[in-house]
Structures are given as structure tokens and as C-alpha cells.
PDB file of N, CA, C, O and CB in Angstrom:
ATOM      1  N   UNK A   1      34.955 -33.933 -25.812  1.00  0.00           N
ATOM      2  CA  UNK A   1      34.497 -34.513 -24.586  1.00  0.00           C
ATOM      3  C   UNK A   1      33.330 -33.660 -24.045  1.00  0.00           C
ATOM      4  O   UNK A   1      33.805 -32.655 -23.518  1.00  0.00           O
ATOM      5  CB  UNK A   1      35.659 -34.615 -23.559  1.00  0.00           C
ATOM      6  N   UNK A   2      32.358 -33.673 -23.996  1.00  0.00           N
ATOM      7  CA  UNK A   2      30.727 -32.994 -23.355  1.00  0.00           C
ATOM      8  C   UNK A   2      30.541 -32.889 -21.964  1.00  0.00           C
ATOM      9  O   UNK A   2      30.522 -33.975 -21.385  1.00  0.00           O
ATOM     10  CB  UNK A   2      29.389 -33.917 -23.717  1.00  0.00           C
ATOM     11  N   UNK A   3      30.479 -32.454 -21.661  1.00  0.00           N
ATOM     12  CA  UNK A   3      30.260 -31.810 -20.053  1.00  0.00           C
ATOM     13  C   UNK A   3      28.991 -31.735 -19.585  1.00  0.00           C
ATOM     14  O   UNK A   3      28.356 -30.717 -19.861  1.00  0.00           O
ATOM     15  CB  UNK A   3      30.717 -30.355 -19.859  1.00  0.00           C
ATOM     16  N   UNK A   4      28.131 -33.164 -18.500  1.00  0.00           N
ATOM     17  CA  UNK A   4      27.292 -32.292 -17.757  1.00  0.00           C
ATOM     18  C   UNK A   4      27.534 -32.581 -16.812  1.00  0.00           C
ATOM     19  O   UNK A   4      28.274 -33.247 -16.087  1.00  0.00           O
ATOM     20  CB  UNK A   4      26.079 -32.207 -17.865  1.00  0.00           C
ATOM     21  N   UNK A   5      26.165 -31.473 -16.953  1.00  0.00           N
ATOM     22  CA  UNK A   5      26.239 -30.706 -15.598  1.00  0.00           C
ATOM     23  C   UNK A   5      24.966 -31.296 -14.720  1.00  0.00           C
ATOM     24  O   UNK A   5      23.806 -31.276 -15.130  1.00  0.00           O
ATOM     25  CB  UNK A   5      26.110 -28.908 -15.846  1.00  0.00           C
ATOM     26  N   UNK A   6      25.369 -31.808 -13.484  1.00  0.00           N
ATOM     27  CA  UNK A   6      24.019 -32.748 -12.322  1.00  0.00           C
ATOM     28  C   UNK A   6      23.399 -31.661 -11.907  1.00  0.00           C
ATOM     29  O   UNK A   6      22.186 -31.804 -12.060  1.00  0.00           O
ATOM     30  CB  UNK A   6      24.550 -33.776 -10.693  1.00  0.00           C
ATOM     31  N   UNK A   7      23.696 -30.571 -11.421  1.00  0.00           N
ATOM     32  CA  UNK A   7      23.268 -29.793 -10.552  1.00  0.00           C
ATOM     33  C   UNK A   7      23.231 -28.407 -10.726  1.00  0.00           C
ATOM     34  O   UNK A   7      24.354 -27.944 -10.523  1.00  0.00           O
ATOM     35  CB  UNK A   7      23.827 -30.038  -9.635  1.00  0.00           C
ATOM     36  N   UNK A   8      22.329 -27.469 -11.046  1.00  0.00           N
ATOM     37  CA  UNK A   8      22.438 -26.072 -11.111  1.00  0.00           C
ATOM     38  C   UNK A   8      22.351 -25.631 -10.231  1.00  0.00           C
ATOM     39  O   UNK A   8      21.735 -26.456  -9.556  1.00  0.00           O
ATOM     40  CB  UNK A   8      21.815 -25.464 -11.723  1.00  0.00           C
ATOM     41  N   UNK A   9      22.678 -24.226  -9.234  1.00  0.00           N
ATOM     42  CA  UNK A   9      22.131 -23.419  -8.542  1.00  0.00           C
ATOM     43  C   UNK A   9      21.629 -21.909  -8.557  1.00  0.00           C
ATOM     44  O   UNK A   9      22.564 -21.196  -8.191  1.00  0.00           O
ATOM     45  CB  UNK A   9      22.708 -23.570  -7.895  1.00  0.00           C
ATOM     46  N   UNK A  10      20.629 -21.254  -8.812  1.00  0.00           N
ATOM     47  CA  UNK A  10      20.251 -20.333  -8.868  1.00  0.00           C
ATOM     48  C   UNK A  10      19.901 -19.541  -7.965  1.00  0.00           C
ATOM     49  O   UNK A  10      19.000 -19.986  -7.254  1.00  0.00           O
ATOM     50  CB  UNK A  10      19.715 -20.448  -9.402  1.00  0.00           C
ATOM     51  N   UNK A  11      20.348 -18.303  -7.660  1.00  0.00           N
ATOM     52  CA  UNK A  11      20.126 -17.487  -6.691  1.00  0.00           C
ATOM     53  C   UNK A  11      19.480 -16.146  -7.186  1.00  0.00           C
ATOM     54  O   UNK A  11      20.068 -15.446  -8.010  1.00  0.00           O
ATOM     55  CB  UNK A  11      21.341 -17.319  -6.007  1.00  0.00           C
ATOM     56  N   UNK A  12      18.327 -15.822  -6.695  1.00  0.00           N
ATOM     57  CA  UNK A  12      17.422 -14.385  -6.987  1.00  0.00           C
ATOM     58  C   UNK A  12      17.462 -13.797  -5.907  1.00  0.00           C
ATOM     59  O   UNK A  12      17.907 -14.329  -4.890  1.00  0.00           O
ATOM     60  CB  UNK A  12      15.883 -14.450  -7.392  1.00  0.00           C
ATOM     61  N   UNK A  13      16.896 -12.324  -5.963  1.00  0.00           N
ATOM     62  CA  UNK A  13      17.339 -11.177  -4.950  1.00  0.00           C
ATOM     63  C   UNK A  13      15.534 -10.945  -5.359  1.00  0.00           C
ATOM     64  O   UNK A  13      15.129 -10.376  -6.373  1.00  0.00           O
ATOM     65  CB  UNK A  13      18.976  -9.692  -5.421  1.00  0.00           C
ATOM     66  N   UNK A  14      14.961 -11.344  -4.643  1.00  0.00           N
ATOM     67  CA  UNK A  14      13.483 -10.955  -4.462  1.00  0.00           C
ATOM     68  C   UNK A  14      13.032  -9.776  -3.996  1.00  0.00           C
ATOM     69  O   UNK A  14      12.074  -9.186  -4.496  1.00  0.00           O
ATOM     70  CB  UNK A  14      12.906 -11.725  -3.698  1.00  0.00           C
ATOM     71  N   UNK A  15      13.886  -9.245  -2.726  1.00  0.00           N
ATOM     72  CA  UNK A  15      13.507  -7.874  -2.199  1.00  0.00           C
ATOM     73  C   UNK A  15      14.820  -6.807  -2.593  1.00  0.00           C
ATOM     74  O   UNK A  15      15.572  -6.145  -1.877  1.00  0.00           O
ATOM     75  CB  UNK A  15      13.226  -7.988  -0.403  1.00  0.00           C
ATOM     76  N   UNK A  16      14.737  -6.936  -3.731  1.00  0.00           N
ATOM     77  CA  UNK A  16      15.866  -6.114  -4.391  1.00  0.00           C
ATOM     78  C   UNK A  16      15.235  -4.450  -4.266  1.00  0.00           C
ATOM     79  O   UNK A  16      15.873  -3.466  -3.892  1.00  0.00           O
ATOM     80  CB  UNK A  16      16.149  -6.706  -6.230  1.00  0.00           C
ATOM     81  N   UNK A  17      14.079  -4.491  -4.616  1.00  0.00           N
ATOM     82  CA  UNK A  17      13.458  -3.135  -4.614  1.00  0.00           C
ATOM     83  C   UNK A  17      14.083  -2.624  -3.143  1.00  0.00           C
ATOM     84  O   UNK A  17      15.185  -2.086  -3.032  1.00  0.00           O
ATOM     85  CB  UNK A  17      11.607  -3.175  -4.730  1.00  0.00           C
ATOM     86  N   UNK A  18      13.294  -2.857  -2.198  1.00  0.00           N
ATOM     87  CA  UNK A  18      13.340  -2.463  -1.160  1.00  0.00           C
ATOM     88  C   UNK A  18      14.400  -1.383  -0.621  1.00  0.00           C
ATOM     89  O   UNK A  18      14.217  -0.338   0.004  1.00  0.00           O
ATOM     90  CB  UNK A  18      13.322  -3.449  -0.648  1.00  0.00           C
ATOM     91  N   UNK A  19      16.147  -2.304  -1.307  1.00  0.00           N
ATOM     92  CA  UNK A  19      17.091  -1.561  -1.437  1.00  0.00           C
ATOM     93  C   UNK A  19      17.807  -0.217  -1.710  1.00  0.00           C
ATOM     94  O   UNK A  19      18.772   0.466  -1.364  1.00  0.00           O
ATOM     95  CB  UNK A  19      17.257  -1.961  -1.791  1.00  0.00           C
ATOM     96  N   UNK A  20      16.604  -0.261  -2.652  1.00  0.00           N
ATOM     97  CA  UNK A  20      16.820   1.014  -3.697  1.00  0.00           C
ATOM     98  C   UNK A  20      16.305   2.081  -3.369  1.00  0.00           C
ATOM     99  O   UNK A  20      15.080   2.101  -3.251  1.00  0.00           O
ATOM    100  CB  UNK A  20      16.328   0.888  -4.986  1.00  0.00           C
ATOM    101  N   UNK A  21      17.192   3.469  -3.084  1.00  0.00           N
ATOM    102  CA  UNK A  21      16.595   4.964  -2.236  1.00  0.00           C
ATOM    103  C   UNK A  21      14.962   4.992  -3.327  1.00  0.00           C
ATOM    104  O   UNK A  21      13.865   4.809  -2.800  1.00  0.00           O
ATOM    105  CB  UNK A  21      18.104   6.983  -2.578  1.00  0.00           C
ATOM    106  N   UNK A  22      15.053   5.142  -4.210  1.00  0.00           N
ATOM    107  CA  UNK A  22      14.209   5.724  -4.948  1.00  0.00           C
ATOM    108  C   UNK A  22      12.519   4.841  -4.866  1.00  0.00           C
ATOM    109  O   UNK A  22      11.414   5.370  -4.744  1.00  0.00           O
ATOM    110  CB  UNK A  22      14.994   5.763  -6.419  1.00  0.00           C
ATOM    111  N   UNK A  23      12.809   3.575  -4.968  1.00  0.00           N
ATOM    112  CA  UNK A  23      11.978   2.736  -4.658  1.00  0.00           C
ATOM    113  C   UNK A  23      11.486   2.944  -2.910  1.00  0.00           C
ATOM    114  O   UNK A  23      10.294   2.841  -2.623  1.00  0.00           O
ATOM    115  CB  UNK A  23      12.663   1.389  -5.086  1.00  0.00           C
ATOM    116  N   UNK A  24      12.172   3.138  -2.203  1.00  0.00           N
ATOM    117  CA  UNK A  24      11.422   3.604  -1.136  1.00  0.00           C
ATOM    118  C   UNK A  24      11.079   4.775  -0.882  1.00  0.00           C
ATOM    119  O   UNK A  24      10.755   5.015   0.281  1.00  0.00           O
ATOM    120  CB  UNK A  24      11.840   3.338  -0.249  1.00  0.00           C
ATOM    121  N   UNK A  25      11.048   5.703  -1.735  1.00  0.00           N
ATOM    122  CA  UNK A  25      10.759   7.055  -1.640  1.00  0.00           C
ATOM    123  C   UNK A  25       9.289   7.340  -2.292  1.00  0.00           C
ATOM    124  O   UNK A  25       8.506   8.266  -2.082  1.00  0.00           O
ATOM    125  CB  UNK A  25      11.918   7.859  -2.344  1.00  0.00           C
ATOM    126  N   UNK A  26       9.203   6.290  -3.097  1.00  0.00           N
ATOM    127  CA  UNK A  26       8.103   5.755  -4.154  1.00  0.00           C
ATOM    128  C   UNK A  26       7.361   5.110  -3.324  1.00  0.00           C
ATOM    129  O   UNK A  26       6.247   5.292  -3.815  1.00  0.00           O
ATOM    130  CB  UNK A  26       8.534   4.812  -5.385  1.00  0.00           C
ATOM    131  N   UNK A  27       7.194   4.400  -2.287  1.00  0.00           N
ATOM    132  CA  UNK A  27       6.702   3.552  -1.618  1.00  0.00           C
ATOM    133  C   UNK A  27       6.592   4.627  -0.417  1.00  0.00           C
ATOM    134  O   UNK A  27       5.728   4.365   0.420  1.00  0.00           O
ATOM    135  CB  UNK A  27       7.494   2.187  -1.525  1.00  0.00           C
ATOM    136  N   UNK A  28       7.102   5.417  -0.285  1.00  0.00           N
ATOM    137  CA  UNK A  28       6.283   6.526   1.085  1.00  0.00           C
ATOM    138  C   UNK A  28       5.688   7.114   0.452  1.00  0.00           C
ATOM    139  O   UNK A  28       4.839   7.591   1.204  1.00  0.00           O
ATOM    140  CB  UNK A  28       7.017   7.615   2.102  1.00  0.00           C
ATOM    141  N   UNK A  29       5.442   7.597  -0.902  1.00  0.00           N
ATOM    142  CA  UNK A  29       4.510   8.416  -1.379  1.00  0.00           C
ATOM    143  C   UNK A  29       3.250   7.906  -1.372  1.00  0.00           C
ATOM    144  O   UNK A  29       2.294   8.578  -0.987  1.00  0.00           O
ATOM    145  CB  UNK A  29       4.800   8.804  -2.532  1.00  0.00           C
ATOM    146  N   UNK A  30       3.122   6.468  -1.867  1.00  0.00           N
ATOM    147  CA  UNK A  30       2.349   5.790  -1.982  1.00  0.00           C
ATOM    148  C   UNK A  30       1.389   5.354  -0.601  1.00  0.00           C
ATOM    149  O   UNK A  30       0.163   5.250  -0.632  1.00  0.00           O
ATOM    150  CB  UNK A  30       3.003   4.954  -2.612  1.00  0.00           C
ATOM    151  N   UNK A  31       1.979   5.200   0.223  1.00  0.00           N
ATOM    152  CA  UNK A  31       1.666   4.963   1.492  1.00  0.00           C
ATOM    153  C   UNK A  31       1.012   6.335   2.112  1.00  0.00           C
ATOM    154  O   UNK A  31      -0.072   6.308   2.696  1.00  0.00           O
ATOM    155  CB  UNK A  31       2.943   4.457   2.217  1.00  0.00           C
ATOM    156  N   UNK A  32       1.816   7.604   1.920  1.00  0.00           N
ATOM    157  CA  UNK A  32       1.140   8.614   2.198  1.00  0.00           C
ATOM    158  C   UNK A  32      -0.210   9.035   1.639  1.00  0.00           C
ATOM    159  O   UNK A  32      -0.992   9.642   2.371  1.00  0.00           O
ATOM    160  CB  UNK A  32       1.884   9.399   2.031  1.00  0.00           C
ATOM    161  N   UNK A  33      -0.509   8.762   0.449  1.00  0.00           N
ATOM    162  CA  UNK A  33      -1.534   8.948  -0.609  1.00  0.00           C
ATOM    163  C   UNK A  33      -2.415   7.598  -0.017  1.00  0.00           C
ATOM    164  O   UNK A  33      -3.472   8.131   0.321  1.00  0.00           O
ATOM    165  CB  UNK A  33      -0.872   8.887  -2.432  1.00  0.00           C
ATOM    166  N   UNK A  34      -2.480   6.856   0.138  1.00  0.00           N
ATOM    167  CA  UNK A  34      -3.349   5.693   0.968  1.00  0.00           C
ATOM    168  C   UNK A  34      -3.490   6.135   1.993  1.00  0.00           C
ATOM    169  O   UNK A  34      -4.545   5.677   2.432  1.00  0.00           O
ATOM    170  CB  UNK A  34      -2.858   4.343   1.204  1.00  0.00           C
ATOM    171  N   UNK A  35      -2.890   7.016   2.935  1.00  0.00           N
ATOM    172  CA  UNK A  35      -3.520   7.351   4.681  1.00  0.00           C
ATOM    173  C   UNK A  35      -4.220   8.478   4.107  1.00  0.00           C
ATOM    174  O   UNK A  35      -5.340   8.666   4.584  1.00  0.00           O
ATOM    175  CB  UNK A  35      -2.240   7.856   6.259  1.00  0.00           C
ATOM    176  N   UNK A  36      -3.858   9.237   3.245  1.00  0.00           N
ATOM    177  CA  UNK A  36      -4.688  10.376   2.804  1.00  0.00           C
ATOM    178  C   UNK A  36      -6.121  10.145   2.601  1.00  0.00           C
ATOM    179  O   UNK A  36      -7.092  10.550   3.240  1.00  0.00           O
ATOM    180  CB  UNK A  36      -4.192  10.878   1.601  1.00  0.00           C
ATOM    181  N   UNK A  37      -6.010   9.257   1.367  1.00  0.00           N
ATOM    182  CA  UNK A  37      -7.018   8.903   1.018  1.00  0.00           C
ATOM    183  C   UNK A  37      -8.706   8.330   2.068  1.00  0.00           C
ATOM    184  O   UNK A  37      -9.888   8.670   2.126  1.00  0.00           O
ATOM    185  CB  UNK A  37      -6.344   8.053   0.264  1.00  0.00           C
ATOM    186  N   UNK A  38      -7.707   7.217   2.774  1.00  0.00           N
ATOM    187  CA  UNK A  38      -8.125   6.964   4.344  1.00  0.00           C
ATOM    188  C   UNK A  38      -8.846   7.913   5.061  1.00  0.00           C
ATOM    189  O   UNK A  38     -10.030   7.654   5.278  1.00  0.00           O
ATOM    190  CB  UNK A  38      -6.998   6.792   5.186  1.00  0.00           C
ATOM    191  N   UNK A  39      -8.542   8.598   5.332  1.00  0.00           N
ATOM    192  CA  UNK A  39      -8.435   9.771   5.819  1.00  0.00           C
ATOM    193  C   UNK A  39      -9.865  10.400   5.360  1.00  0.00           C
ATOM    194  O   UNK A  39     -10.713  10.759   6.177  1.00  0.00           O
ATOM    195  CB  UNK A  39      -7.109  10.474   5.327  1.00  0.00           C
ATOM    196  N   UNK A  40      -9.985  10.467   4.274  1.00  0.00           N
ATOM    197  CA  UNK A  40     -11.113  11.655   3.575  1.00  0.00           C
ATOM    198  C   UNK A  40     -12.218  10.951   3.691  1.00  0.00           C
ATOM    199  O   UNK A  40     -13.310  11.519   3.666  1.00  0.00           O
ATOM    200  CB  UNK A  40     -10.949  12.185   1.888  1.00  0.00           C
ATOM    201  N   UNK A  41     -12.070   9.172   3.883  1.00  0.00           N
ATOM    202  CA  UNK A  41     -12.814   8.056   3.544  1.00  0.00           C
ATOM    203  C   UNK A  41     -13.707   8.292   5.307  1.00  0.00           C
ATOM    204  O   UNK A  41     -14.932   8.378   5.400  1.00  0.00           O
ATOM    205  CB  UNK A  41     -11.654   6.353   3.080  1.00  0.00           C
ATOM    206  N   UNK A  42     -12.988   8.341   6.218  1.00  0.00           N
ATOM    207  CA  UNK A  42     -13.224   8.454   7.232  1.00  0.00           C
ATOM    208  C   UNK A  42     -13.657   9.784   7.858  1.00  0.00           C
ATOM    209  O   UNK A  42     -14.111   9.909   8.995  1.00  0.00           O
ATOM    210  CB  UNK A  42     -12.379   7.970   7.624  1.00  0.00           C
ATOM    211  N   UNK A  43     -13.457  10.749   6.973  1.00  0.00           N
ATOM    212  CA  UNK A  43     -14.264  11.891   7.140  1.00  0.00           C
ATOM    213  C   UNK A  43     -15.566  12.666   6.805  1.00  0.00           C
ATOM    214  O   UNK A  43     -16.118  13.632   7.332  1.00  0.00           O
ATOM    215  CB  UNK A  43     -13.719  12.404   6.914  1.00  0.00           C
ATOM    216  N   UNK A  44     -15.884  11.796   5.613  1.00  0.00           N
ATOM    217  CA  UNK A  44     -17.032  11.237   4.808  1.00  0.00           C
ATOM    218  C   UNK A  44     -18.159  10.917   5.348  1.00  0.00           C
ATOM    219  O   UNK A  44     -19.239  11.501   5.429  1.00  0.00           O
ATOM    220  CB  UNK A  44     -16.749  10.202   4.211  1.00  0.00           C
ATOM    221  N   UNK A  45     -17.651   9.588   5.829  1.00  0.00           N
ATOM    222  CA  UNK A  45     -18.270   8.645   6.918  1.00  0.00           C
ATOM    223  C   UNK A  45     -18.648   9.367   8.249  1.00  0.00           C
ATOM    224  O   UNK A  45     -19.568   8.822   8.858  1.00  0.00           O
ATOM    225  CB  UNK A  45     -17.228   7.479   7.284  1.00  0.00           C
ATOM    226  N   UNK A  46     -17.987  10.758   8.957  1.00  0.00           N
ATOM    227  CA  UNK A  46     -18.759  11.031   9.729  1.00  0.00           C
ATOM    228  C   UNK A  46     -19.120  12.315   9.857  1.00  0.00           C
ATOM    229  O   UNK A  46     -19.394  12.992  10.848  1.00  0.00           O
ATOM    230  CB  UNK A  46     -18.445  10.597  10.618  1.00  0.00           C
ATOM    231  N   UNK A  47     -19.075  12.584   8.547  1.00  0.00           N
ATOM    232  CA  UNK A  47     -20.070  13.861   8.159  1.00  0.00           C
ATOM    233  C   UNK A  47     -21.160  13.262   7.778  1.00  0.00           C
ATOM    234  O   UNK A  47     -22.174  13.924   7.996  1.00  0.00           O
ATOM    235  CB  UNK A  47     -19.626  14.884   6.986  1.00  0.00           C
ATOM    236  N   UNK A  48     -21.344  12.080   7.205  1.00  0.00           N
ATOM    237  CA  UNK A  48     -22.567  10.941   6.868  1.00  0.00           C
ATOM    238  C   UNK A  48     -23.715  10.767   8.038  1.00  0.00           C
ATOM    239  O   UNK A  48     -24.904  10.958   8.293  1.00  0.00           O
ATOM    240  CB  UNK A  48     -21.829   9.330   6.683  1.00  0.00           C
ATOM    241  N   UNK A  49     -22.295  10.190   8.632  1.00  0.00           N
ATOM    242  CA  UNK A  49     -23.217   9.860  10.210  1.00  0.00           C
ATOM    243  C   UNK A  49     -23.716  11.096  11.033  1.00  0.00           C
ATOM    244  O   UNK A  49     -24.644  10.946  11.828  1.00  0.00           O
ATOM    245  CB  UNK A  49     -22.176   9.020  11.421  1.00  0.00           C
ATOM    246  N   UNK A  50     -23.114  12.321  10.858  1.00  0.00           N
ATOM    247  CA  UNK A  50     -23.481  13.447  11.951  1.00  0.00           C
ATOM    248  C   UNK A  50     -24.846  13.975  11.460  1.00  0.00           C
ATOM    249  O   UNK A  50     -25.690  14.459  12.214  1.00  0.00           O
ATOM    250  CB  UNK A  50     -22.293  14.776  12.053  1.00  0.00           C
ATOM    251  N   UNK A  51     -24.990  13.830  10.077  1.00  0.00           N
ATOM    252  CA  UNK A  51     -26.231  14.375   8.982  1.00  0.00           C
ATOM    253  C   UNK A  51     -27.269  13.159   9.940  1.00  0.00           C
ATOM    254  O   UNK A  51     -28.031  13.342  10.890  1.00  0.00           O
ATOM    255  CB  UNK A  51     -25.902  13.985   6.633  1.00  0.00           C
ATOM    256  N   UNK A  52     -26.989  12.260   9.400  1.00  0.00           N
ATOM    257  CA  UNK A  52     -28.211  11.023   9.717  1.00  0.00           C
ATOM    258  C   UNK A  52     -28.660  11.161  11.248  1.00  0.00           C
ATOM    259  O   UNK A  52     -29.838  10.927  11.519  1.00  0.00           O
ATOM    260  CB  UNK A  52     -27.534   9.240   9.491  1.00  0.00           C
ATOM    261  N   UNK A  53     -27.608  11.596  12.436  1.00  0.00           N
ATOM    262  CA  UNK A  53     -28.118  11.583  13.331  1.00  0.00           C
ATOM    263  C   UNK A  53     -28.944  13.670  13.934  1.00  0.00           C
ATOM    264  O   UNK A  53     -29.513  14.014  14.970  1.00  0.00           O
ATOM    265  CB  UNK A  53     -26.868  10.698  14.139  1.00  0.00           C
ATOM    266  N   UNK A  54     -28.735  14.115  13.231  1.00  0.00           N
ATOM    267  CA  UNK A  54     -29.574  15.401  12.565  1.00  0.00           C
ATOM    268  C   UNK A  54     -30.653  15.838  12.397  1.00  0.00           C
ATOM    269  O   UNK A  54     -31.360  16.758  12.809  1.00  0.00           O
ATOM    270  CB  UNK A  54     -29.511  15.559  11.682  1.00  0.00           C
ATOM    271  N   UNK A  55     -30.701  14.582  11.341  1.00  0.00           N
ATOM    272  CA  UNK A  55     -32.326  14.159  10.763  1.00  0.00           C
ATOM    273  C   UNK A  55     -32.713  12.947  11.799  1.00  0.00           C
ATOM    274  O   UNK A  55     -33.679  12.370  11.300  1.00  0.00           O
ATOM    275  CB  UNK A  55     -32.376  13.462   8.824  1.00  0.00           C
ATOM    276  N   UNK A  56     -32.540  12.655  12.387  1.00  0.00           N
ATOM    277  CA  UNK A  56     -33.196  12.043  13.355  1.00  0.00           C
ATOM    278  C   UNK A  56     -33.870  12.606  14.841  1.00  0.00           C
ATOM    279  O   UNK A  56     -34.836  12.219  15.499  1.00  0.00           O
ATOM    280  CB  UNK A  56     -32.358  11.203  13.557  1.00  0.00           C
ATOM    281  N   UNK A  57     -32.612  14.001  15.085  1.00  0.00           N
ATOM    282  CA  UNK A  57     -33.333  14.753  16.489  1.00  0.00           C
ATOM    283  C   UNK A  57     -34.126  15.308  15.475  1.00  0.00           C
ATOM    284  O   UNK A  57     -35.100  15.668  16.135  1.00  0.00           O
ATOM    285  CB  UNK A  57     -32.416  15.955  17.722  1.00  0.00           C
ATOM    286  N   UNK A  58     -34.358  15.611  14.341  1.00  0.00           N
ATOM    287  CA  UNK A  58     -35.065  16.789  13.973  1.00  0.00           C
ATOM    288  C   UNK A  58     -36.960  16.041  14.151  1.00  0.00           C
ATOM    289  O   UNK A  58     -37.874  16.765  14.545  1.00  0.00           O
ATOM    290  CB  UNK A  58     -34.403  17.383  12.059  1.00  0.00           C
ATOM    291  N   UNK A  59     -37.158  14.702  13.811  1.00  0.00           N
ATOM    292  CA  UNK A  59     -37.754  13.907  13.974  1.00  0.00           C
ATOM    293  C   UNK A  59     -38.767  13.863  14.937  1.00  0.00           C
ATOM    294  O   UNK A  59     -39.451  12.847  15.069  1.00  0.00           O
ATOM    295  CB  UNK A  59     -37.103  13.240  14.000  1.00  0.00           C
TER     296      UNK A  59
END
């Protein structure tokens, strides 16, 4: 006798990571290393700008 089946249901855990100590420990590093980065990006930028306005009183 064969059996079907009308209807499946499947259930996934999408933010499974999130859960996990290690995965968020991984994800503050990461985050820390991006403000860092930020950071140097924006310090760059106004050692850039302090030069340019420099050479401009010097002018």
C-alpha cells in the first residue's frame, strides 16, 4: 500500500549563528577591526585636510 504524502513542512534556524558564544566573539572582533580600521580612515582624512589647509595659509 504507498503512502503520500500532500503536505511537507520544513523548518530552518536562519539565525543559528548568532546563538553560538564563539560566533559572537568572532563577530566583535570583526566589528572591532572595522571601527579600527574607521578610525585610521578618519585620521588620514584629517591629517589630509590639516596639510591642505597649511599649504594654503602658506599661500
Amino acid at each position: 500500500m504507498p503512502i503520500e504524502i500532500r503536505e511537507l513542512h520544513i523548518r530552518v534556524k536562519v539565525n543559528e549563528r548568532e546563538n553560538n558564544p564563539q560566533n559572537a566573539t568572532d563577530q566583535n572582533a570583526r566589528r572591532q577591526e572595522r571601527d579600527a580600521s574607521e578610525d585610521a580612515i578618519v585620521a588620514e582624512c584629517v591629517q589630509q585636510t590639516l596639510e591642505i589647509l597649511e599649504q594654503q595659509k602658506e599661500r
